[in-house]
KEKE-3310 file (N, C-alpha, C; in steps of 0.2 Angstrom, whole numbers, plus 5000, padded with zeros to 4 digits):
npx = (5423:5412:5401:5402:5401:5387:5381:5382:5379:5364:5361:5364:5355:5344:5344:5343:5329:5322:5320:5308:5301:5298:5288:5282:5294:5307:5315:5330:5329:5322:5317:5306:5312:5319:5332:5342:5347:5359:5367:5381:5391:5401:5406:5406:5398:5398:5395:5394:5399:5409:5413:5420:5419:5430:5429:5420:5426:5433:5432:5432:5427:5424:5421:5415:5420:5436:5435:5440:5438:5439:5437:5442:5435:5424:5413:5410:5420:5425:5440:5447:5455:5459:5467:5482:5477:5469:5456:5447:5444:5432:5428:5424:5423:5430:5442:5447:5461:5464:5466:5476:5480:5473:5465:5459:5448:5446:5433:5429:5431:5445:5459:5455:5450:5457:5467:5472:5485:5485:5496:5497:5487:5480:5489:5498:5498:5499:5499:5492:5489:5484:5471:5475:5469:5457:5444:5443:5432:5434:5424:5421:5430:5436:5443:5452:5456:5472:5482:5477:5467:5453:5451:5435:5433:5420:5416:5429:5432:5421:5420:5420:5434:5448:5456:5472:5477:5492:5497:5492:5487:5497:5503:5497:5489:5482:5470:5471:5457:5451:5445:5434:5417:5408:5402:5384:5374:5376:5378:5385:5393:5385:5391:5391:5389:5397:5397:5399:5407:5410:5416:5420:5426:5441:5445:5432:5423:5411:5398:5392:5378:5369:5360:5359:5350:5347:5348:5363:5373:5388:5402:5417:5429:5438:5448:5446:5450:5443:5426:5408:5392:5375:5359:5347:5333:5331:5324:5330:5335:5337:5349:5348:5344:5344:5357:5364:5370:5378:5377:5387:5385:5393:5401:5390:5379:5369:5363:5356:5352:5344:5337:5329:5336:5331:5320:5310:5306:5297:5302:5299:5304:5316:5324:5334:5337:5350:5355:5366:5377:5375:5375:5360:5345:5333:5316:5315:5301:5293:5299:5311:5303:5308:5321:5334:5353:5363:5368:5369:5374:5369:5379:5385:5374:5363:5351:5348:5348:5352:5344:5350:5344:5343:5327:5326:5328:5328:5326:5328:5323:5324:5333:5332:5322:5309:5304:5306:5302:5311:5315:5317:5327:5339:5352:5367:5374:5380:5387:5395:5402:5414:5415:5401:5394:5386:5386:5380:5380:5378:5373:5377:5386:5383:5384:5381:5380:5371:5364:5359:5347:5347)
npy = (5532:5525:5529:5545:5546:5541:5550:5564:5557:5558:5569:5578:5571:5576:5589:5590:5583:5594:5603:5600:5604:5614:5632:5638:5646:5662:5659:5648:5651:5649:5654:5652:5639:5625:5623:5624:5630:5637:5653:5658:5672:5677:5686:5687:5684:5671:5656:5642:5626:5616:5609:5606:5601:5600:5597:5603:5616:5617:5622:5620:5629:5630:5637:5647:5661:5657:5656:5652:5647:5648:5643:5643:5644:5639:5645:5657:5667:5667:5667:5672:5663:5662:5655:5664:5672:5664:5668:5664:5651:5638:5633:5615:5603:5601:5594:5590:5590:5595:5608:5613:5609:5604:5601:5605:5605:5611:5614:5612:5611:5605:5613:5620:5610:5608:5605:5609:5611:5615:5617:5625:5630:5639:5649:5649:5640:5626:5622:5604:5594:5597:5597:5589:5586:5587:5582:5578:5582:5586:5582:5577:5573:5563:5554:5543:5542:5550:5549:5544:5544:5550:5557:5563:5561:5566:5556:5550:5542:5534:5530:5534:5543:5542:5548:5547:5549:5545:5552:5561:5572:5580:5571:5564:5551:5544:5533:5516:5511:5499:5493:5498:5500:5503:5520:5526:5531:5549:5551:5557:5565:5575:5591:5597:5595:5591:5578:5568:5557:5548:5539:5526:5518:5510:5506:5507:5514:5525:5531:5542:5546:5553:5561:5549:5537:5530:5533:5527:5522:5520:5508:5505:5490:5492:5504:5511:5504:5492:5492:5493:5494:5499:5499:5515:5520:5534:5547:5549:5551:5561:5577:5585:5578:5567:5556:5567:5565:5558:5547:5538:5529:5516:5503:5498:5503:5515:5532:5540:5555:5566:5571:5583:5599:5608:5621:5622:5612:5595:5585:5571:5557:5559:5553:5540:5522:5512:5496:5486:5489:5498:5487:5486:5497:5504:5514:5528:5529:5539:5551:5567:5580:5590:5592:5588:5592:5588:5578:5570:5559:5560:5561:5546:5540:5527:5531:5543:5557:5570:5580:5592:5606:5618:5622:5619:5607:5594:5580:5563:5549:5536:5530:5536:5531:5539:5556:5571:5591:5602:5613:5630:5634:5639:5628:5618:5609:5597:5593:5583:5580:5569:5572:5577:5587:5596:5605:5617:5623:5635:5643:5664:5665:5659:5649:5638:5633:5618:5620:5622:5630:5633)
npz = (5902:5893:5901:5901:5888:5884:5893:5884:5872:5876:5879:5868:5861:5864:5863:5849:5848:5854:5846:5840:5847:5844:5840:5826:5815:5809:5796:5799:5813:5830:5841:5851:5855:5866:5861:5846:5831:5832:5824:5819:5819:5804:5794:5780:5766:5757:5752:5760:5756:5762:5776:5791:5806:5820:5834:5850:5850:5839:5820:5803:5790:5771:5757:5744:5730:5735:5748:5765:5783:5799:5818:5836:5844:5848:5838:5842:5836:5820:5811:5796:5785:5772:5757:5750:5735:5731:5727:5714:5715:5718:5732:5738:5746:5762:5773:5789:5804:5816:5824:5817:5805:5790:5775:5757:5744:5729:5715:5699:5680:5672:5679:5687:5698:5711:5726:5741:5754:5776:5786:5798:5803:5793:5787:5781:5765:5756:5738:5732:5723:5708:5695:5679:5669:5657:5654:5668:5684:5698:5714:5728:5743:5755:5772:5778:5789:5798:5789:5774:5761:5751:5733:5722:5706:5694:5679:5668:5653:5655:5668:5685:5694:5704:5717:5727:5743:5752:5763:5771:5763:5756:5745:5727:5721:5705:5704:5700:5686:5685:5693:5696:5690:5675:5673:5672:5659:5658:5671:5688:5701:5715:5719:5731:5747:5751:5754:5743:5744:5755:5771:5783:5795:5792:5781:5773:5761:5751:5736:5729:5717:5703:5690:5680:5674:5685:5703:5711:5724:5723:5731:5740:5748:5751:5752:5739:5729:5722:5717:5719:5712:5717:5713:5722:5730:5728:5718:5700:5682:5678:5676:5685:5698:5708:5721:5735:5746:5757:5773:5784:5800:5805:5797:5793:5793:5786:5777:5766:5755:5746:5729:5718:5716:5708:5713:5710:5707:5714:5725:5728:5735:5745:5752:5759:5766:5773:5779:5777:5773:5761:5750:5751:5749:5755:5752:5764:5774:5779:5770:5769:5765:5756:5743:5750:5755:5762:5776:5792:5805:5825:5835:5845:5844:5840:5831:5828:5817:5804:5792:5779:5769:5757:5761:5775:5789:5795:5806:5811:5820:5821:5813:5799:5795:5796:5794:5802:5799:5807:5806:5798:5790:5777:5773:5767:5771:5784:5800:5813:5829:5836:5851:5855:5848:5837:5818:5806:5789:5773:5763:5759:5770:5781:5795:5809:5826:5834:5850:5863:5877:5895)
capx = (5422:5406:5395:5402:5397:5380:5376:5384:5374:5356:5362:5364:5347:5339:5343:5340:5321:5320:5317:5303:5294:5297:5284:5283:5299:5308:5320:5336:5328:5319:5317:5307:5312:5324:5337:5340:5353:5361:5369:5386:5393:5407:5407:5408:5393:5402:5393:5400:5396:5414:5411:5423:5420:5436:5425:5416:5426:5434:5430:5434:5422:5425:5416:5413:5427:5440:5434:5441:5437:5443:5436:5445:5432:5417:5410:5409:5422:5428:5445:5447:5463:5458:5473:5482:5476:5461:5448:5444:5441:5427:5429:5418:5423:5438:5443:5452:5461:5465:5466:5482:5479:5467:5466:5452:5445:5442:5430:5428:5433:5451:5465:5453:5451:5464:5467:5477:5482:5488:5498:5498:5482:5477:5491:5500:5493:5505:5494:5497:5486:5481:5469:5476:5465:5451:5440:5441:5431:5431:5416:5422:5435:5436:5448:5449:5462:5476:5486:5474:5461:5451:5446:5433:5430:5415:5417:5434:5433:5414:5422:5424:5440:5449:5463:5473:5484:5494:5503:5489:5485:5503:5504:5490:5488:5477:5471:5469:5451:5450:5438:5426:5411:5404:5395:5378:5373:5373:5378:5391:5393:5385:5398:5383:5390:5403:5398:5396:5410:5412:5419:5417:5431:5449:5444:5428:5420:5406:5401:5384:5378:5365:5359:5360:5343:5346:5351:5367:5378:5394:5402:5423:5429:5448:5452:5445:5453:5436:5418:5402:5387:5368:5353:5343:5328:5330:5324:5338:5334:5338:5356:5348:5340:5349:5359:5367:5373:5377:5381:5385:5388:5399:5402:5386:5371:5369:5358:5357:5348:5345:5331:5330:5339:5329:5315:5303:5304:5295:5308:5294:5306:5322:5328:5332:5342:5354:5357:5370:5383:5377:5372:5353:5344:5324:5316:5313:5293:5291:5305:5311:5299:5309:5330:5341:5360:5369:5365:5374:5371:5371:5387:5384:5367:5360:5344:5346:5353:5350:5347:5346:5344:5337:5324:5326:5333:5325:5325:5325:5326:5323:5335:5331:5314:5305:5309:5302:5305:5313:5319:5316:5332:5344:5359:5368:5379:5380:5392:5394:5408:5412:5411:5394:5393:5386:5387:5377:5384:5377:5373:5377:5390:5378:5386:5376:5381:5367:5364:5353:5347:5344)
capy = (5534:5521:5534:5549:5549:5540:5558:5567:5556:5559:5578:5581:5569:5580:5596:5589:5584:5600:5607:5598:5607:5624:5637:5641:5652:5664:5655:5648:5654:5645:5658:5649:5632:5626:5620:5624:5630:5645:5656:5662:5679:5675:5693:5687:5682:5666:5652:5637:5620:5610:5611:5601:5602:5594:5597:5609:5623:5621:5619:5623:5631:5632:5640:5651:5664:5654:5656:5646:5650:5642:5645:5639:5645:5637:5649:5664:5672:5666:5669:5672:5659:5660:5653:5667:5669:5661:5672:5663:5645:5638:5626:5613:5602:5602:5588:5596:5585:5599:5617:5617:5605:5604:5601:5610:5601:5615:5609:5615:5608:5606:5615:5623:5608:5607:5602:5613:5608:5618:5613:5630:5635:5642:5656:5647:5636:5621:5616:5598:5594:5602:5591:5592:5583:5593:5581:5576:5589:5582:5585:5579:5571:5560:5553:5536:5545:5558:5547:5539:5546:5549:5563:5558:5565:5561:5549:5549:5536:5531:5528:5537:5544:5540:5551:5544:5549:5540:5556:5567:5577:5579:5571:5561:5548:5544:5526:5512:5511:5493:5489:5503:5499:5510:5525:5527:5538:5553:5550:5561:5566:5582:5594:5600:5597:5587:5571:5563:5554:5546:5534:5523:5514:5510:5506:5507:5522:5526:5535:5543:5547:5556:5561:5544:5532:5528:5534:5524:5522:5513:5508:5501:5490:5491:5511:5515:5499:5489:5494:5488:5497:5497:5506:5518:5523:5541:5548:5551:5551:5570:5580:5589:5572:5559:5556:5571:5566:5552:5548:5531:5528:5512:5502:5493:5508:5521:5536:5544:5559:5570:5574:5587:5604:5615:5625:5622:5605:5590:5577:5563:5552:5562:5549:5530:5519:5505:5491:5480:5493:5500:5483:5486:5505:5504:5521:5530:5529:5548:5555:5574:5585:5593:5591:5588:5590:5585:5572:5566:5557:5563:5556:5540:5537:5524:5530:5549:5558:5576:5580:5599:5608:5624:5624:5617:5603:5587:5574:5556:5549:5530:5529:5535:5528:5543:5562:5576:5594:5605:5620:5630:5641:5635:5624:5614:5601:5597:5589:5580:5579:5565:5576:5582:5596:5597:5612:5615:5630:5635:5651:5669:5664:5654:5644:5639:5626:5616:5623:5620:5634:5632)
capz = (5896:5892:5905:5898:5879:5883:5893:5879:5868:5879:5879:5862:5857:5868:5861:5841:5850:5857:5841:5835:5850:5843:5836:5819:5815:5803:5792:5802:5820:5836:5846:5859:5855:5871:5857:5840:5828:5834:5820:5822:5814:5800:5792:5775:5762:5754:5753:5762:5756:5764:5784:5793:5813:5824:5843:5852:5848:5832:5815:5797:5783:5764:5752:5738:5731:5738:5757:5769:5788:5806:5823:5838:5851:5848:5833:5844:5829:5813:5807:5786:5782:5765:5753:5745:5727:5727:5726:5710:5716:5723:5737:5740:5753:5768:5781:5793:5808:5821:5823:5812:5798:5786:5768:5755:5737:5722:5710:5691:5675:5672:5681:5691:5702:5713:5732:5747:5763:5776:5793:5804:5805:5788:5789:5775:5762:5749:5733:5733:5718:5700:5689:5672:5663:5655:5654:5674:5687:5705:5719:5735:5746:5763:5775:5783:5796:5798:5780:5768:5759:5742:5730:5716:5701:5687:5673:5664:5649:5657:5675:5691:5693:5712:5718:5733:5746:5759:5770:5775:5758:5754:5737:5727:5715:5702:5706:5692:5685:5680:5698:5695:5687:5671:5675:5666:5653:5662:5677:5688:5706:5715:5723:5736:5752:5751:5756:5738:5743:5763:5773:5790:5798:5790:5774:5769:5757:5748:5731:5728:5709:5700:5683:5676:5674:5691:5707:5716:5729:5725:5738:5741:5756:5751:5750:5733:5724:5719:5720:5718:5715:5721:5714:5727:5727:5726:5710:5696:5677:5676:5678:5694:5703:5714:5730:5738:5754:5765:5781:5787:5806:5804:5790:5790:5794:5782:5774:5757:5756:5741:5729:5713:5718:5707:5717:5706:5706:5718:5730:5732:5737:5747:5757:5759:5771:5772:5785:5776:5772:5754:5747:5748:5750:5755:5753:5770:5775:5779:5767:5770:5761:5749:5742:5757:5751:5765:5782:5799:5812:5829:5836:5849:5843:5834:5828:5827:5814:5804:5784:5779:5763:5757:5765:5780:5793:5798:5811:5812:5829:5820:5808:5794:5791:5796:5794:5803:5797:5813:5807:5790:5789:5774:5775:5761:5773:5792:5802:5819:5830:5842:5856:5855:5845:5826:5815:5800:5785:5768:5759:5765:5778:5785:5800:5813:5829:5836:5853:5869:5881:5900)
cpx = (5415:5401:5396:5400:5390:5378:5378:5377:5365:5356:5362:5356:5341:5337:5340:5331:5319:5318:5312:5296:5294:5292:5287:5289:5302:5314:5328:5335:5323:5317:5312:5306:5318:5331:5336:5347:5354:5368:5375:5387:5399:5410:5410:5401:5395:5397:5395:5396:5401:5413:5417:5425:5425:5431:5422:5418:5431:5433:5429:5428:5426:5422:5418:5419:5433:5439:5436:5442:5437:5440:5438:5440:5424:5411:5408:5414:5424:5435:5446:5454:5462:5467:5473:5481:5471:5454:5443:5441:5433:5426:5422:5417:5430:5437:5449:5453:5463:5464:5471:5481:5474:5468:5459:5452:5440:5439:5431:5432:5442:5457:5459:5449:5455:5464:5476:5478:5487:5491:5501:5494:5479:5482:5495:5496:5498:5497:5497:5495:5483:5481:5472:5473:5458:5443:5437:5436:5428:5426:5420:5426:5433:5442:5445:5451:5467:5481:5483:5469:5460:5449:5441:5432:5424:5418:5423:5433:5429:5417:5425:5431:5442:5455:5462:5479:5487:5496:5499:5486:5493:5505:5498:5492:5483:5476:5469:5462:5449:5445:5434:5423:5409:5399:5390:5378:5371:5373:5385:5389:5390:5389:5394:5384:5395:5405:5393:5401:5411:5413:5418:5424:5438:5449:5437:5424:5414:5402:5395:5384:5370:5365:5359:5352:5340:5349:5355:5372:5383:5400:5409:5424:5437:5450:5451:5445:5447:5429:5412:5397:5380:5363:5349:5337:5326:5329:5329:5332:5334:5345:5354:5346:5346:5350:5365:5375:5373:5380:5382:5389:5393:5399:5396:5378:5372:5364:5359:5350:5349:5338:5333:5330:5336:5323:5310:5300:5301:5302:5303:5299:5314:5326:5328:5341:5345:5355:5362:5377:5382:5374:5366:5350:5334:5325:5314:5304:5291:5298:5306:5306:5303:5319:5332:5349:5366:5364:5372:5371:5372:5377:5383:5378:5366:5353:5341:5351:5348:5350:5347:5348:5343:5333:5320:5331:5327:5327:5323:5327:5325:5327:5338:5325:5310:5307:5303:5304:5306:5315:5318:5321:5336:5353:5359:5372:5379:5385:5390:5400:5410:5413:5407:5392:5391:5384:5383:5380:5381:5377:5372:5380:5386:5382:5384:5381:5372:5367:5358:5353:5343:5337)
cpy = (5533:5527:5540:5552:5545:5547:5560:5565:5557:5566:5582:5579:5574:5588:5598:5588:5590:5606:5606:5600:5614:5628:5638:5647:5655:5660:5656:5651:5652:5648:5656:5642:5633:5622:5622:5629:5638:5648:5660:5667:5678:5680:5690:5684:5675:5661:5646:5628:5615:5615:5604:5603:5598:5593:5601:5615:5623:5616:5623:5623:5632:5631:5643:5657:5663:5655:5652:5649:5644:5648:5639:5640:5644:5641:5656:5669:5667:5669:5668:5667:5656:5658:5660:5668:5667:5660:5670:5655:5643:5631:5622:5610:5603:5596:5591:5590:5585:5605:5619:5614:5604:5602:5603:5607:5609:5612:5614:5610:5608:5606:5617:5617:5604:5605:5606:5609:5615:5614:5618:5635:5638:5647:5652:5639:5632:5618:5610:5593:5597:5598:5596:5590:5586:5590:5577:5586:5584:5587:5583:5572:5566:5558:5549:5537:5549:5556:5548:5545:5549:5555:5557:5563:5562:5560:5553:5543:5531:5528:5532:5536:5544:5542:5546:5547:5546:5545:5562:5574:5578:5578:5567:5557:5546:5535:5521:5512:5504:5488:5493:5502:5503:5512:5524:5532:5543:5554:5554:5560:5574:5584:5598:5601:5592:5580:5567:5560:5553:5540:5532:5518:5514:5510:5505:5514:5520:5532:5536:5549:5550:5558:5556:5540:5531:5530:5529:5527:5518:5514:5501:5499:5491:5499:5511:5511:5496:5491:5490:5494:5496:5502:5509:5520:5528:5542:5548:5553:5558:5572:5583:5583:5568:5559:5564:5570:5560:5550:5540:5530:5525:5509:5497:5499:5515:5525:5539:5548:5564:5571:5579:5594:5610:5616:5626:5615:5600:5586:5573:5557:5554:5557:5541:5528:5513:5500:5485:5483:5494:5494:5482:5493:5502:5513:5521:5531:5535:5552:5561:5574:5587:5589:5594:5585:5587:5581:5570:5564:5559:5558:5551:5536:5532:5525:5536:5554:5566:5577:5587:5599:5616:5626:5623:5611:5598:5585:5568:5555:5539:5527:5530:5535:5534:5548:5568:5583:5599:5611:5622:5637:5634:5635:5620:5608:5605:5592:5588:5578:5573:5568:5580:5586:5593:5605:5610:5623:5629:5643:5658:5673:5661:5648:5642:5631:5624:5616:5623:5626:5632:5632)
cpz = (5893:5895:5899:5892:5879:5884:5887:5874:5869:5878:5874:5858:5861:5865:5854:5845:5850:5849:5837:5840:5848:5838:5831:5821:5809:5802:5798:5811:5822:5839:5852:5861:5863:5868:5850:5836:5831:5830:5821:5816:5811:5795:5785:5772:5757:5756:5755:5764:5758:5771:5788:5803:5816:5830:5843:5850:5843:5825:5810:5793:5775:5760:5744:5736:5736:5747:5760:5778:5794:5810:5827:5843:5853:5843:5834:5839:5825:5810:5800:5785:5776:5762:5748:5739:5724:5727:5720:5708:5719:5726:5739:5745:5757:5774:5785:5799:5814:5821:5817:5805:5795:5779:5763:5750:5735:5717:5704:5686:5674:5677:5688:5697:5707:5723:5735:5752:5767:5783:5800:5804:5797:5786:5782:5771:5755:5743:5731:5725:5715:5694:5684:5667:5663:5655:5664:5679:5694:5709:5724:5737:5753:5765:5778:5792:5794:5789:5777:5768:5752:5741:5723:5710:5694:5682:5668:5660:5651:5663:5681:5692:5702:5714:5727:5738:5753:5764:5769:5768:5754:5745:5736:5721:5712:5703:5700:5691:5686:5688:5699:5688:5680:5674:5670:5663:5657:5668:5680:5696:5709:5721:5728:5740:5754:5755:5751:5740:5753:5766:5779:5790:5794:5782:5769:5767:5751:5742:5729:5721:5709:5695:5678:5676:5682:5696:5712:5719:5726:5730:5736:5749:5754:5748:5743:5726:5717:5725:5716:5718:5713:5719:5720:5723:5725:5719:5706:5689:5674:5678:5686:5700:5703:5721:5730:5740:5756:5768:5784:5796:5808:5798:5787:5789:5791:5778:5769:5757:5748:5736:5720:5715:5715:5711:5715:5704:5714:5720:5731:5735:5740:5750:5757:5763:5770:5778:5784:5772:5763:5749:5744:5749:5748:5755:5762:5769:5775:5777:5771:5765:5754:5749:5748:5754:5756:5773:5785:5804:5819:5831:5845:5849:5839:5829:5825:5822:5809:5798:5784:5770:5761:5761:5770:5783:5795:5801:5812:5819:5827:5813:5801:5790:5790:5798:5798:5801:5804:5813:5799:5788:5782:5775:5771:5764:5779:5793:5809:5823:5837:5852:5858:5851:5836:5824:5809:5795:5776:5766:5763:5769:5780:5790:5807:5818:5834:5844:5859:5872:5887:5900)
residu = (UNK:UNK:UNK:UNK:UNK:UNK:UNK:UNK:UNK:UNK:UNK:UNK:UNK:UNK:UNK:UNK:UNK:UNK:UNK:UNK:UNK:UNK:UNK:UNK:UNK:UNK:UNK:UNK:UNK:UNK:UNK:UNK:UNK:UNK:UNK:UNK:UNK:UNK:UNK:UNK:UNK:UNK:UNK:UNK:UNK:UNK:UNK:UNK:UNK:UNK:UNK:UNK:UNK:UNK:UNK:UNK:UNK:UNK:UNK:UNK:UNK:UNK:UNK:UNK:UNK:UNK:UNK:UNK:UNK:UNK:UNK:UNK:UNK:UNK:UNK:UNK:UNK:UNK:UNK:UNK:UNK:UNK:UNK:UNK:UNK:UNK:UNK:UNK:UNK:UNK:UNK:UNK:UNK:UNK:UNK:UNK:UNK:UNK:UNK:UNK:UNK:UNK:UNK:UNK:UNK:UNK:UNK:UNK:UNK:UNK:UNK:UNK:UNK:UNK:UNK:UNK:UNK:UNK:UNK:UNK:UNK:UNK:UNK:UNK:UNK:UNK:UNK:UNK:UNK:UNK:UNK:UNK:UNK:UNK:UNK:UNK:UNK:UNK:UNK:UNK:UNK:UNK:UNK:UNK:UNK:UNK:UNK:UNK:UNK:UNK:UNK:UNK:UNK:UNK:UNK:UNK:UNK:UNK:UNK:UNK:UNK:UNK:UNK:UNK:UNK:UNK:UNK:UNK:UNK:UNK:UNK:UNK:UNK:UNK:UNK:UNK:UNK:UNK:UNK:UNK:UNK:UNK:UNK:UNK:UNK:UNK:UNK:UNK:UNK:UNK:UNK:UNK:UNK:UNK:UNK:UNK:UNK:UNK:UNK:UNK:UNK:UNK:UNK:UNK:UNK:UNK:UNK:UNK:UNK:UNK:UNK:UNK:UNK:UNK:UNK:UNK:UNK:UNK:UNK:UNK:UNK:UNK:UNK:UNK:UNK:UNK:UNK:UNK:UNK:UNK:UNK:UNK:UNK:UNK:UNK:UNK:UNK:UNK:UNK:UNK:UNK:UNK:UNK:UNK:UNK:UNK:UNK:UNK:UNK:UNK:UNK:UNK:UNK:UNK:UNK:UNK:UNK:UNK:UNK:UNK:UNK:UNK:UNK:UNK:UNK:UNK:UNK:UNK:UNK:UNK:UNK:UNK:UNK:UNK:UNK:UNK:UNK:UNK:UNK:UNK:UNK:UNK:UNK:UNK:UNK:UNK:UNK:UNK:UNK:UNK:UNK:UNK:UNK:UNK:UNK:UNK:UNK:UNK:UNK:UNK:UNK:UNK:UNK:UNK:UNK:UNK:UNK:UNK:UNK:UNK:UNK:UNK:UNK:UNK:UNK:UNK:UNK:UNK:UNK:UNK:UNK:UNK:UNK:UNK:UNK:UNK:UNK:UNK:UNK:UNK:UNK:UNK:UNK:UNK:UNK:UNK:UNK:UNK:UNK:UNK:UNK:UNK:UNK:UNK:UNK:UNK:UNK:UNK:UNK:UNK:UNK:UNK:UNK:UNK:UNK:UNK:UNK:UNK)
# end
């Protein structure tokens, strides 16, 4: 097993390399890199900022006008297993934990944040939770494993709000406040690519903020219970500026990636890393360029890991510290699966696997 995910892991770093040797290209296309994102056809314009890869050949999208889309064949087609009804949500993430099960997080104020799951393939779909409080509007979701796992939503009574469930999405509870922190004036969470909220090992998760004075990560080691949090260095002090996205390998090495999302505006500082599990956050040396909303790391690496955004995709090969920019198609969130494979998905139908050619 030891041999065979080191290849995996030399075969995959090989292929994200392989794009930092490619000719200038038109947005989303390498064409004579020897690796680079390859575009699958998903016959819908939806945008899809919850991406949930299981392996090589399958993995769940959810997006825009209630979209929700499954391939079992490696992305050569896309099945629609949209939820009937809800053409009027807008999904933002999905964890998915096989071909047949999955669970989906709608965001919006109110009622309109609510949470699906399904357990045969997308063909039927149970809503298992419907925020009723007007003032709650959750962003995004994680799992520790096929039970446990969190929704968050921004500041109820000036404190992240922390749904929970023990059996797989199934039901959910609202979890006590009284070990989460106060939020700052202005501070909330962005529903971008659905890793404002992620996790590493059994019990440890992670909670990255924006629009408040400061950009943080807060950060539980006990499922959601009590937290602590850490300013970064990513900009904040505006509604559109913070952390995105981030990705941590295990419970000690992590990335936070993000930036100011309007297009008019400068990310001088997109990126910054951690080496004590969240406790402290250097900026990265040669940030991305511009707002990057989602990051992953390559699976069995230490060192290599991928951000993307709008207006492109990057590569670290050292961490974190330093970013190169490798690809200039947009992508709102990536993922990475432990058997090799990462996938990236954003506006358009935009779904692309990361892809070597002899």
């Amino acid at each position: 097993m030891g041999k065979t995910r080191r290849m995996m892991s030399v075969g995959l770093i090989g292929a994200a390399l392989a794009l930092t040797l490619a000719a200038p290209a038109r947005a989303g296309e390498t064409p004579t890199a020897a690796a680079g994102w390859q575009v699958t056809p998903t016959g819908t314009d939806a945008r899809f900022r919850g991406l949930a890869p299981v392996d090589r050949g399958t993995a769940w999208a959810a997006g825009s006008k209630g979209t929700v889309l499954r391939t079992t064949d490696g992305g050569r087609s896309w099945r629609n297993v949209s939820p009937a009804g809800a053409g009027d949500l807008e999904f933002r993430d999905v964890e998915a934990f096989d071909a047949r099960r999955a669970v989906v997080l709608a965001i919006g104020e109110g009622e309109a944040s609510r949470v699906l799951r399904t357990e045969d393939g997308g063909a039927t779909w149970t809503e298992s939770f419907r925020n009723t409080d007007a003032r709650a509007f959750y962003d995004c979701m994680t799992f520790f494993d096929r039970r446990h796992g969190l929704a968050m939503s921004d500041p109820v009574d000036g404190k992240y709000r922390i749904l929970s469930t023990r059996d797989g999405g199934r039901s959910w509870q609202v979890l006590p406040s009284a070990g989460m922190p106060d939020a700052l004036p202005g501070e909330a969470g962005f529903a971008a690519s659905g890793q404002c909220l992620v996790s590493a090992g059994p019990r440890d998760v992670w909670l990255a903020t924006g629009g408040g004075a400061t950009a943080r990560v807060l950060h539980s080691a006990d499922r959601g219970l009590t937290w602590t949090a850490t300013d970064t260095p990513v900009p904040a002090g505006d509604p559109a500026r913070g952390v995105f996205g981030l990705a941590f390998r295990d419970r000690t090495h992590g990335i936070a990636v993000g930036g100011d999302y309007r297009k008019d505006q400068p990310s001088p500082q997109a990126g910054a890393v951690s080496t004590d599990g969240g406790r402290t956050w250097r900026p990265s040396a040669t940030p991305p360029p511009a707002y990057r909303s989602g990051v992953a790391w390559l699976p069995h690496s230490r060192t290599a890991a991928l951000a993307v955004g709008p207006t492109g995709t990057d590569l670290t090969t050292d961490g974190g510290s330093t970013w190169r920019t490798v690809d200039t198609g947009s992508y709102d969130t990536v993922d990475c699966t432990s058997d090799g494979s990462c996938w990236a998905s954003g506006e358009k139908g935009r779904i692309a696997r990361l892809a070597t050619r002899p």
